[in-house]
C-alpha positions as CSV (number, residue, x, y, z in Angstrom):
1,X,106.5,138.1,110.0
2,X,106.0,139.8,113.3
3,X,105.8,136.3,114.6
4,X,109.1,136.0,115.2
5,X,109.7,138.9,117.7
6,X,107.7,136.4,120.1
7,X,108.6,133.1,118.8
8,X,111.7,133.0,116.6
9,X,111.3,129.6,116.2
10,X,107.5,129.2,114.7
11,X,108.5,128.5,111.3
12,X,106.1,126.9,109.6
13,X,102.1,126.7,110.1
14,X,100.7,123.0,110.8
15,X,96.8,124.8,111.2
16,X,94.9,127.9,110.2
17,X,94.2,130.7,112.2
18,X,90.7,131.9,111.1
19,X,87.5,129.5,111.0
20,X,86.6,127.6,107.9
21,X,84.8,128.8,104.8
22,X,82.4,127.9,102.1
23,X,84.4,130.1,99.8
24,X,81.4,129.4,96.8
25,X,79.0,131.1,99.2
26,X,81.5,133.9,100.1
27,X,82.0,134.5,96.8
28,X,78.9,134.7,95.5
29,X,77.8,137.5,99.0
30,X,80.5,139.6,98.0
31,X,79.8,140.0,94.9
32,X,76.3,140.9,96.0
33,X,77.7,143.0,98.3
34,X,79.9,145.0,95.7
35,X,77.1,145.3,93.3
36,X,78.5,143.3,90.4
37,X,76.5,139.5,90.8
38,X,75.4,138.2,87.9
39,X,72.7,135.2,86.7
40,X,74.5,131.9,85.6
41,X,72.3,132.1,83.3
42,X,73.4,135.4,81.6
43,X,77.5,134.2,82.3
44,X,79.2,134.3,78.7
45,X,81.4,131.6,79.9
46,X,80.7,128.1,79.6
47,X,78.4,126.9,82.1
48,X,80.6,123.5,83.7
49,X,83.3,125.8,84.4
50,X,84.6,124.5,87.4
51,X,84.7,126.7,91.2
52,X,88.6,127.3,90.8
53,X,90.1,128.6,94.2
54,X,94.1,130.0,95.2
55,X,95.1,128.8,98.2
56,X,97.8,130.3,99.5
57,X,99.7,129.7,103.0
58,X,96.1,127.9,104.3
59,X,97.8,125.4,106.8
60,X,95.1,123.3,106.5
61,X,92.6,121.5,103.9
62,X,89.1,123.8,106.0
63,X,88.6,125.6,103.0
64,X,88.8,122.7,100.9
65,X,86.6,120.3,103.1
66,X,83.8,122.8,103.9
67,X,83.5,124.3,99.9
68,X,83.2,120.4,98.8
69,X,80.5,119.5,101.2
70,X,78.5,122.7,100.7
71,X,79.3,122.6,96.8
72,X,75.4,120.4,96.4
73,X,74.0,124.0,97.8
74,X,75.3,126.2,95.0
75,X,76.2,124.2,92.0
76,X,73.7,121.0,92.1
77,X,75.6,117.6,91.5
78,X,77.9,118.1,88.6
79,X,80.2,120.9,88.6
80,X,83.8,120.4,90.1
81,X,85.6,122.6,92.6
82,X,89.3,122.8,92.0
83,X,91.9,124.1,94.2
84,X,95.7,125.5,93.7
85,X,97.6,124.7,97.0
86,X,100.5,127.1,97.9
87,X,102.3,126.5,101.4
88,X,106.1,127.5,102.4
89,X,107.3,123.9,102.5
90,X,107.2,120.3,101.1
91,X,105.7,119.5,104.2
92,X,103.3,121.4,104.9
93,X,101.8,120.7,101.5
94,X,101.9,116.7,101.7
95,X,99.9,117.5,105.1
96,X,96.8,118.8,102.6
97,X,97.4,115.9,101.0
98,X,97.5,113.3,104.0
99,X,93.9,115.2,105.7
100,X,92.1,115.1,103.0
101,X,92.9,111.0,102.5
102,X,91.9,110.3,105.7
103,X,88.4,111.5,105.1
104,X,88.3,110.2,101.4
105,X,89.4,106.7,103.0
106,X,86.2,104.7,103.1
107,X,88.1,101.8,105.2
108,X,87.0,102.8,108.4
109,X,83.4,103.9,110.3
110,X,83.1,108.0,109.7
111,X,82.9,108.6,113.5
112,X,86.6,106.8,113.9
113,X,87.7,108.8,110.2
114,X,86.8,112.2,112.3
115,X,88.3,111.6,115.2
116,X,91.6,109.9,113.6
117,X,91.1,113.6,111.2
118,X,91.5,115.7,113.8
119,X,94.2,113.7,116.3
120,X,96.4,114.3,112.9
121,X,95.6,117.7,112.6
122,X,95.7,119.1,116.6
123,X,98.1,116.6,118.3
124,X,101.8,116.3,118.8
125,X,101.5,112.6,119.6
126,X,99.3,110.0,118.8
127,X,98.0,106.6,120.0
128,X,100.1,104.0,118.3
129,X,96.5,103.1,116.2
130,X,96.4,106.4,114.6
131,X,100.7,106.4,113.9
132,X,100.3,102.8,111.9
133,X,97.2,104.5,110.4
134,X,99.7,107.3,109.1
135,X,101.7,104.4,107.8
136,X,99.6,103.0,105.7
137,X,98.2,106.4,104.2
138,X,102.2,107.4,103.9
139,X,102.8,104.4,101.9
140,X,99.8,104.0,99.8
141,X,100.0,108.0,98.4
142,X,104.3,107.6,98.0
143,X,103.1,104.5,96.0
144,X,100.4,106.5,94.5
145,X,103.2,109.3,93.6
146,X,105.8,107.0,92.4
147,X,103.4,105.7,89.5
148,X,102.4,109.0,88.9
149,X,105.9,110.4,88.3
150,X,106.8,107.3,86.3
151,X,104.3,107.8,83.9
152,X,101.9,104.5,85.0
153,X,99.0,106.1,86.2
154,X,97.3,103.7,84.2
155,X,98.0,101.3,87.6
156,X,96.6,103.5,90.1
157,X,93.4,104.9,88.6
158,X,91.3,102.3,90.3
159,X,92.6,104.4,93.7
160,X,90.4,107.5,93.9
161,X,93.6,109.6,95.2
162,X,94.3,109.5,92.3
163,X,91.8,111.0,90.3
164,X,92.0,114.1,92.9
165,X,95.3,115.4,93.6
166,X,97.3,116.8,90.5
167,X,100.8,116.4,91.1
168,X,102.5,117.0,87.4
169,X,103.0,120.4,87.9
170,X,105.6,119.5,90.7
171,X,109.2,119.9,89.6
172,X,111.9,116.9,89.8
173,X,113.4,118.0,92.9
174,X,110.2,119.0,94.5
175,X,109.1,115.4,93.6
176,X,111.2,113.7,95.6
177,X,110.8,116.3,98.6
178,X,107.4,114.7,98.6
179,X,108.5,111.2,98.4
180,X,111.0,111.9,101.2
181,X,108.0,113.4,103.2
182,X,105.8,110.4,102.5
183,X,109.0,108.5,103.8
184,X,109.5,110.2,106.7
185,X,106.2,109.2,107.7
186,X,107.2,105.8,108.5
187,X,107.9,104.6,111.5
188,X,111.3,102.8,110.5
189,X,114.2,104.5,109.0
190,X,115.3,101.1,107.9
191,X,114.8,97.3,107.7
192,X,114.7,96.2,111.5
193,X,115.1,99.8,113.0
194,X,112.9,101.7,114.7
195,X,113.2,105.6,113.7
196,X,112.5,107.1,117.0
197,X,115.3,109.1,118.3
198,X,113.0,112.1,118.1
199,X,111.7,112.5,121.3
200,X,108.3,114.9,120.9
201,X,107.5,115.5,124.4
202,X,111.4,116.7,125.3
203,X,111.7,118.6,122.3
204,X,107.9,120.4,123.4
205,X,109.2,121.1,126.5
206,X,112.6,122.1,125.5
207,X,110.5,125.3,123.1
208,X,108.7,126.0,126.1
209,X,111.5,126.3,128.1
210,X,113.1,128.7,125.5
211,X,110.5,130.5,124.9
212,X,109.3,131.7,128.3
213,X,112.4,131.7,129.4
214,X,112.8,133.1,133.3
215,X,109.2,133.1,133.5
216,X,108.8,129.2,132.8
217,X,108.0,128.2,136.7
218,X,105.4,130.3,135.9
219,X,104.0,129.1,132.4
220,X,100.4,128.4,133.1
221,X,99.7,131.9,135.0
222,X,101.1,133.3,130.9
223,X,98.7,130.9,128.9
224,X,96.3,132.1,131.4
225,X,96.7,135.6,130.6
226,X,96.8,134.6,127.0
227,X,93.4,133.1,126.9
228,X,91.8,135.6,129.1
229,X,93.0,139.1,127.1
230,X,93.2,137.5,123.8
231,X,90.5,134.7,122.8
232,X,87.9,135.6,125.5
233,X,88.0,139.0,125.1
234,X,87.8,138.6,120.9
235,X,85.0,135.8,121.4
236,X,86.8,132.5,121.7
237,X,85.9,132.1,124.8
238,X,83.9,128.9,123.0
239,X,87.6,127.2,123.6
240,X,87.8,125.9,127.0
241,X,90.8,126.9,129.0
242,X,91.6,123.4,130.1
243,X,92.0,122.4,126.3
244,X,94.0,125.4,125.3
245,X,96.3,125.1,128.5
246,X,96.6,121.2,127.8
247,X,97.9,122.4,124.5
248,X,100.1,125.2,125.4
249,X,102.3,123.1,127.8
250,X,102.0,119.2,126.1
251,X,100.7,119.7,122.2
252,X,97.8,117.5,123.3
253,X,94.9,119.7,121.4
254,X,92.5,116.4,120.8
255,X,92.3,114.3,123.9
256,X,90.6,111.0,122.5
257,X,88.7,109.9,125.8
258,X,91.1,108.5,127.9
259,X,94.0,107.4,125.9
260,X,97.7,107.3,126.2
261,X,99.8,109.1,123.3
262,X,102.6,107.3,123.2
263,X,103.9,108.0,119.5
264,X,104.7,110.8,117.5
265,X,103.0,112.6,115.0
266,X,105.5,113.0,112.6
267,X,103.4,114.6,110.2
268,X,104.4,117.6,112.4
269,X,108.8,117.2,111.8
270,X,109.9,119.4,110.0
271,X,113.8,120.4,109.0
272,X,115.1,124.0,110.0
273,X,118.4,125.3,109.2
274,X,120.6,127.2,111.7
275,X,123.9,127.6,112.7
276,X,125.7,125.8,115.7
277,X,127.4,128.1,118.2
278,X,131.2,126.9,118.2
279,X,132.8,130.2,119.4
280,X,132.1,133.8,120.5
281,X,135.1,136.1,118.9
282,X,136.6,139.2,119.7
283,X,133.3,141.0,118.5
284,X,131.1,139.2,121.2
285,X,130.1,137.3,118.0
286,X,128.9,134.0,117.8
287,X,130.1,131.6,115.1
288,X,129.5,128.1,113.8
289,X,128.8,125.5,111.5
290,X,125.1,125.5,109.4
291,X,123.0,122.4,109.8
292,X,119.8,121.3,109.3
293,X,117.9,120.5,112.8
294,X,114.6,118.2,112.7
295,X,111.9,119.3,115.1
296,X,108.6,120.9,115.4
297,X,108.7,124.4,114.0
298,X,105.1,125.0,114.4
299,X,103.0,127.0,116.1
300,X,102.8,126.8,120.0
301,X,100.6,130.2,120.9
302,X,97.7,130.0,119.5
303,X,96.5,126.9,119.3
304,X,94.5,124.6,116.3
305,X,91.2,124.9,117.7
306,X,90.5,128.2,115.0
307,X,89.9,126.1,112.2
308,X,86.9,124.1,113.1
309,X,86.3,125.1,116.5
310,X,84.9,128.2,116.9
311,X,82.3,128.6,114.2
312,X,79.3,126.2,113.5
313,X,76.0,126.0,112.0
314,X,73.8,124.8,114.7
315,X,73.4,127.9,117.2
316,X,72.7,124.8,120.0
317,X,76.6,124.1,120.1
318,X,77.4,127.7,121.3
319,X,74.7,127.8,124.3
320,X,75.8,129.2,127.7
321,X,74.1,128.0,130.9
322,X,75.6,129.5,134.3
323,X,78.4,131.5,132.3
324,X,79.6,128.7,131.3
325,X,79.5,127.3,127.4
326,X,77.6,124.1,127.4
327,X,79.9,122.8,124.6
328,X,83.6,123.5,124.5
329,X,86.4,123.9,121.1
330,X,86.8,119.9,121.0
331,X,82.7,118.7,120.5
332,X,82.6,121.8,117.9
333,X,85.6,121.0,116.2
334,X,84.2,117.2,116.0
335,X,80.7,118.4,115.2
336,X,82.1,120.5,112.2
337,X,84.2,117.5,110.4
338,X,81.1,115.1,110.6
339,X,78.4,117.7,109.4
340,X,80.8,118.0,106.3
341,X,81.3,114.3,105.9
342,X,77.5,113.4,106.3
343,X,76.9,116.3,103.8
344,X,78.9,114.5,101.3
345,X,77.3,111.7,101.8
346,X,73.4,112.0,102.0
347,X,73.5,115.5,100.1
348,X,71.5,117.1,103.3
349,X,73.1,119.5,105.8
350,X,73.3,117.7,109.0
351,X,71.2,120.9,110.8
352,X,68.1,119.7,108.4
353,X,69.1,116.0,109.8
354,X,68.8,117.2,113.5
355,X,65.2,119.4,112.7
356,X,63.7,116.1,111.5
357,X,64.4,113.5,114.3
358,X,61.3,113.4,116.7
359,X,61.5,113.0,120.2
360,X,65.5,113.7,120.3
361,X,66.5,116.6,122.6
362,X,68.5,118.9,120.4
363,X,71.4,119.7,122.7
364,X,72.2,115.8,123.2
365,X,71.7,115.3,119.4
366,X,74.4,117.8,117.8
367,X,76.4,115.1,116.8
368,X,74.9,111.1,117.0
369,X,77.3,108.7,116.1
370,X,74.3,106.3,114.8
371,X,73.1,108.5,112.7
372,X,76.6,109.6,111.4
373,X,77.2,105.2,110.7
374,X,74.0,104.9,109.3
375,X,73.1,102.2,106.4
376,X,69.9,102.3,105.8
377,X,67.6,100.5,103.6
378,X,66.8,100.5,99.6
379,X,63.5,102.5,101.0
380,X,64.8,105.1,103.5
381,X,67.0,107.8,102.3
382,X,66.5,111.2,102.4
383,X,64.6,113.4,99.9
384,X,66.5,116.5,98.0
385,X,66.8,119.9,99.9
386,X,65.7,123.0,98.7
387,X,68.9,125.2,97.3
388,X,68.9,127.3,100.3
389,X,69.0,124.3,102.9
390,X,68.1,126.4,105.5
391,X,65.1,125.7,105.8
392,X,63.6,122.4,107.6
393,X,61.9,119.9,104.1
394,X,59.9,118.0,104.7
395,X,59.4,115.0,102.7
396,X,55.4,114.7,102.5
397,X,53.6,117.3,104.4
398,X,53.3,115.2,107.8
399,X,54.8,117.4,110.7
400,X,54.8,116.4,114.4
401,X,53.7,117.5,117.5
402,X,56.6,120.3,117.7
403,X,55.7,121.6,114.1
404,X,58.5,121.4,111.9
405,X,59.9,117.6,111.9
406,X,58.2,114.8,109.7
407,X,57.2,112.0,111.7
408,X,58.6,109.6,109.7
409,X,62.3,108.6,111.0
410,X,64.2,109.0,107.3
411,X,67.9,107.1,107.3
412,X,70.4,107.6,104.1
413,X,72.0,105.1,102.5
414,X,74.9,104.6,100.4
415,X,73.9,103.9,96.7
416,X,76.9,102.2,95.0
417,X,79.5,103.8,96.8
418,X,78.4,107.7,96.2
419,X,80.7,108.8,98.9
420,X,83.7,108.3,96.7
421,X,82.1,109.3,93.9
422,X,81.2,112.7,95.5
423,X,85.3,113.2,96.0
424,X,85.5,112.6,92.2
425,X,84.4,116.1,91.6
426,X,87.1,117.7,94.1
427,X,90.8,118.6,92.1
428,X,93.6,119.7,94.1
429,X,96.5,120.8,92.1
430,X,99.8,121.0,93.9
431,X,101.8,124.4,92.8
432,X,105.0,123.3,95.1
433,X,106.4,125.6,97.8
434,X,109.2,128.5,98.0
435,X,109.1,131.6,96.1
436,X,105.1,132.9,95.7
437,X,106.3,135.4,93.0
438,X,107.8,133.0,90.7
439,X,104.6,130.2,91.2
440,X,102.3,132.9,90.2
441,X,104.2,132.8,87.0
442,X,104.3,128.9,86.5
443,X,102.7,126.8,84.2
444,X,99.9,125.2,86.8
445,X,98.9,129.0,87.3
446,X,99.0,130.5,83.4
447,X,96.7,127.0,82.5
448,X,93.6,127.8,85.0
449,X,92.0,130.1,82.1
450,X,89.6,133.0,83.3
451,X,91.7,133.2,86.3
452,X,90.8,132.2,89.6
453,X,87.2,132.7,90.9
454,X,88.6,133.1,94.4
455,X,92.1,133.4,96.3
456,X,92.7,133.1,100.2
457,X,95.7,134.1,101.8
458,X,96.8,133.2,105.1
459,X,97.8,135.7,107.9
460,X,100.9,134.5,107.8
461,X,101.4,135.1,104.0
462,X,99.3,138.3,104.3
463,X,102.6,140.8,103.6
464,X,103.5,138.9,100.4
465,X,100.3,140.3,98.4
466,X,102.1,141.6,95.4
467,X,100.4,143.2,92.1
468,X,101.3,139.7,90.3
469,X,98.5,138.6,92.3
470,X,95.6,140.6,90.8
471,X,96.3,139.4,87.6
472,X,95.4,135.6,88.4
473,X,91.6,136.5,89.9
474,X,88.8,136.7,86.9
475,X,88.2,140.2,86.1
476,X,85.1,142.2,86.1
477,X,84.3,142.6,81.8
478,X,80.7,143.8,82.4
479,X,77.3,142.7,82.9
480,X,76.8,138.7,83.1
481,X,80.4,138.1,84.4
482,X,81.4,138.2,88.0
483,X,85.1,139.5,89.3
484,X,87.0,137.2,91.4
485,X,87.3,137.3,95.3
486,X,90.4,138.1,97.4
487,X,90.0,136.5,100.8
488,X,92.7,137.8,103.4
489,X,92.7,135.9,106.8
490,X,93.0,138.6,110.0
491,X,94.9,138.3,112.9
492,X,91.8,138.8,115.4
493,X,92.8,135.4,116.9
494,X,96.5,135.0,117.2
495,X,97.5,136.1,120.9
496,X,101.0,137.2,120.8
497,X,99.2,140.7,118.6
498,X,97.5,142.8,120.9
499,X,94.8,145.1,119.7
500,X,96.4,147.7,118.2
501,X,99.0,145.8,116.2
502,X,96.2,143.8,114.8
503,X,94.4,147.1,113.8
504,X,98.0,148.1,111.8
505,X,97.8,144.8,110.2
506,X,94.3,145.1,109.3
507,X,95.3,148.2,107.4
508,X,98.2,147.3,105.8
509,X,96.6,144.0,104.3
510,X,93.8,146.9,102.8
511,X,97.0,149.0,101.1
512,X,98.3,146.0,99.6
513,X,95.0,144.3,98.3
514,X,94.4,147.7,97.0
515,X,97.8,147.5,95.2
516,X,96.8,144.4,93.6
517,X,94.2,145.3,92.1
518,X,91.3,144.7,94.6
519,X,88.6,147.2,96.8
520,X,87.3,146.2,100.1
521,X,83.3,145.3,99.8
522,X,81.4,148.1,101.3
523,X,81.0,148.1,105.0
524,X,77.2,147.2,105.8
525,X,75.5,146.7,109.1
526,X,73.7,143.8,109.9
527,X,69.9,144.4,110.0
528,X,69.8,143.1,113.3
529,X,72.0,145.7,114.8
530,X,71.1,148.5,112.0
531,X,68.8,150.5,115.4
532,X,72.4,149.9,117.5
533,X,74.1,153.3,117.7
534,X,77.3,151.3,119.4
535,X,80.0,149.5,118.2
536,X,80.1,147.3,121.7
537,X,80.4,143.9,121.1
538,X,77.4,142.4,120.8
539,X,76.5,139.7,122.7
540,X,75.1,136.3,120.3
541,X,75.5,132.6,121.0
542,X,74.7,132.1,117.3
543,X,77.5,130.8,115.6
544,X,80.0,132.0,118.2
545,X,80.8,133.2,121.4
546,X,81.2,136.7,120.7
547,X,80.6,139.1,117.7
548,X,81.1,142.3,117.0
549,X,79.2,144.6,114.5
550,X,80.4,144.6,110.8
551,X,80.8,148.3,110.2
552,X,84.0,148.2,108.3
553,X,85.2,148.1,104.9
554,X,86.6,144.4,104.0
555,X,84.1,142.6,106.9
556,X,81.4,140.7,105.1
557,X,78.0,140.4,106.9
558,X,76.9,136.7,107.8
559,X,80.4,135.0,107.2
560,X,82.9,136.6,110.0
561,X,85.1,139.5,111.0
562,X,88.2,137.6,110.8
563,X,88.6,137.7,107.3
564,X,88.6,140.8,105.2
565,X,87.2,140.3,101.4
566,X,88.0,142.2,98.6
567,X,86.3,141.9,94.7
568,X,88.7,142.4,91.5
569,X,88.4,145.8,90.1
């Protein structure tokens, strides 16, 4: 990838680089969009067919996370969501696998789980707390993987791991590249010894140093530059510059109040292979031996506040008072991980929640860490939403003062453990990493009949859209079916592309989808900006900082214009 001109050493992606999606609701407007929806109802298919969904080169479980907590909107409280997982390395995949535990972990307060959730996923060290937390997840899911591949699940069903992740479409050897990941975790190589001769904050330091090179006195005046001409100027500008500079120059992308970081996050080590420079010969050619260096290969540009960051729900969290957002990457990121938690667990969107407490100010109230703990009594839980949970129930006609929020103060409670029974309806099926063209062939792929409702694919993966591809979405056979969705993630946000080389990719991921057997949905302005005769950005603190209007082919109105969708011909 083009990647590499700027960063030869960004080999593998930790994080994604577009916000997350409810991919259910992005299926079902683009199909609305292209013309071809259809009733459930009318669908030939059988109706408990589960939401099945491609990932491919994500980084990160936001796709899966936001589609499972949304899933009560679309589908009601039976129908299961399953997910293929593709990513380049072992790694990268047992990362899915380690996010997604945290937050299916019901061992600790949900408030500590989202905060522990997001130090994993942004940080390059960790408190000592959250590195014996990675411990014990390591060593309960390698013990979870060694019964599987021994044939005792029978032992391990009482875990609900378990009865989510898929893992017997892994080969042997890719089997125990998981187990040696799970390993790896650990904070001892061996009975008595400590395994920390990696030093994180050297090796940082030592890709900073190689990759700005002369310039490196002068490192902050080039993140500056960064942040100004590429994520303020496409509408990040949600991502405060002291975060993203913290980031740049120390990996710290989740300060936790006012702690120390003192361990490493080796969820992030990866293994790279290279050659040693021995000798130069005659030819000015250097020479060497090949070996396999451990390190973080990751991303050091762009930053990890994309996923959950910079989009949101609540328009509150994107205010601006004195040019200056009143809320910054960090609270939105946080805000974004509880609202899906507490959605899983009280089956109400946690913008409904906010509408209904009386007497709270709403900018102090995006995300309250007593209503997030809550255990309320036999009597107070909250009543059902409406499908389109938009709009603000109310539970017996009462409304207060401010019209709109029931007087009555309505708590949730837990009702015989329904949290973990809500993750019983997830299935994550592992396809194992390397060559894309030969796993779209395999066994895990061929079994998912009716091919795959939807399929994302990373920027980073975007170039390796192949015709093989087309064949694994559903295809359209006529009225009452509905074609499957091709989801491609843009490079709007990654700052080492300036304008015009994100335009070229823009186009070329629209020659390949087309290749595969996909067209763009039709470009559409939004109604709000259908009397605008410009195409200036626009300026609404909705759901971002920034946006600009939809009038391209492949943009979908009311999601974003990162990614570019596409429906199955």
């Amino acid at each position: 990838p083009s990647c590499k001109i700027f960063d030869p050493h960004h080999l593998h992606n930790f994080w994604g680089a577009s916000p997350a999606l409810d991919l259910q609701a992005v299926a079902s407007a683009a199909r609305v969009a292209a013309g071809s929806s259809c009733d459930p109802r009318d669908d030939p298919e059988p109706g408990d067919r589960p939401f099945s969904a491609f990932l491919i080169g994500a980084g990160d479980p936001r796709h899966v996370i936001t589609t499972l907590a949304r899933s009560r909107r679309h589908s009601g409280q039976g129908k299961l969501v399953s997910f293929h997982i593709f990513e380049s390395t072992m790694t990268e995949i047992a990362r899915h696998v380690l996010l997604l535990a945290v937050l299916m972990t019901d061992d600790s307060p949900f408030t500590e789980r989202c905060e522990r959730f997001l130090e994993i996923l942004m940080n390059a060290r960790v408190r000592i707390s959250t590195a014996e937390y990675i411990e014990r997840i390591a060593e309960r899911l390698q013990h979870l993987a060694c019964a599987v591949f021994a044939g005792a699940i029978s032992t391990v069903l009482d875990d609900p791991i378990s009865q989510v992740f898929d893992l017997s479409f892994l080969k042997f050897r890719e089997r125990d590249d998981l187990l040696d990941v799970f390993r790896s975790w650990s904070r001892r190589a061996g009975p008595g010894k400590r395994h920390d001769e990696f030093d994180m904050e050297r090796a940082w330091e030592r890709r900073c140093r190689r990759f700005y090179g002369e310039r490196y006195d002068h490192r902050k005046n080039m993140v500056d530059w960064d942040y100004n001409t590429r994520l303020v100027q496409e509408g990040a500008s949600v991502i405060h510059f002291r975060h993203f500079v913290q980031w740049r120059l120390t990996g710290i992308g989740f300060p936790v109040r006012e702690s120390t970081y003192p361990e490493i996050n080796r969820t992030l080590l990866t293994r790279s292979c290279g050659v040693t420079k021995e000798y130069v010969d005659r030819n000015m050619l250097d020479h060497g031996y090949s070996v396999q260096s451990e390190g973080y290969w990751g991303d050091m540009l762009s930053g990890p506040y994309l996923s959950f960051g910079i989009e949101a729900e609540e328009p509150e969290l994107f205010r601006v008072s004195n040019r200056q957002h009143v809320k910054n990457a960090v609270q939105v990121s946080e805000y974004n991980v509880a609202a899906c938690i507490f959605e899983m667990r009280t089956g109400v969107p946690w913008k409904v929640v906010m509408g209904r407490q009386p007497g709270i100010v709403q900018d102090d109230a995006m995300y309250d860490a007593d209503i997030i703990n809550a255990w309320g009594s036999e009597d107070e839980s909250f009543p059902p939403v409406p499908p389109s949970c938009c709009s603000q129930a109310t539970e017996n006609g009462e409304n207060d003062d401010n019209g709109g929020a029931p007087r009555k103060q309505h708590l949730w409670r837990d009702r015989s453990g329904s949290y973990a029974e809500y993750w019983k309806r997830l299935r994550v099926i592992l396809t194992g990493p390397g060559d894309l063209e030969k796993v779209l062939t395999s066994r895990a792929i061929k079994l998912n009949n009716g091919g795959f409702d939807c399929i994302t694919v990373g920027a980073w993966h975007a170039l390796k859209l192949q015709p093989e591809l087309g064949t694994t979405a559903r295809r359209w056979k006529g009225p009452g079916t509905a074609p499957g969705i091709l989801i491609v993630e843009g490079a709007k946000y990654l700052v080492f592309m300036d304008k015009k080389t994100v335009a070229n990719f823009t186009t070329k991921i629209g020659e390949l989808a087309t290749r595969a057997g996909f067209r763009p949905v039709p470009a559409k302005v939004p109604e709000k900006d259908a009397k605008l005769t410009t195409t200036k950005p626009q300026k609404d603190f909705g759901t971002s900082a920034e946006t600009s209007t939809p009038v391209e082919p492949g943009i979908l109105c009311g999601v974003d214009d990162v990614h570019r969708v596409f429906v199955a011909i």
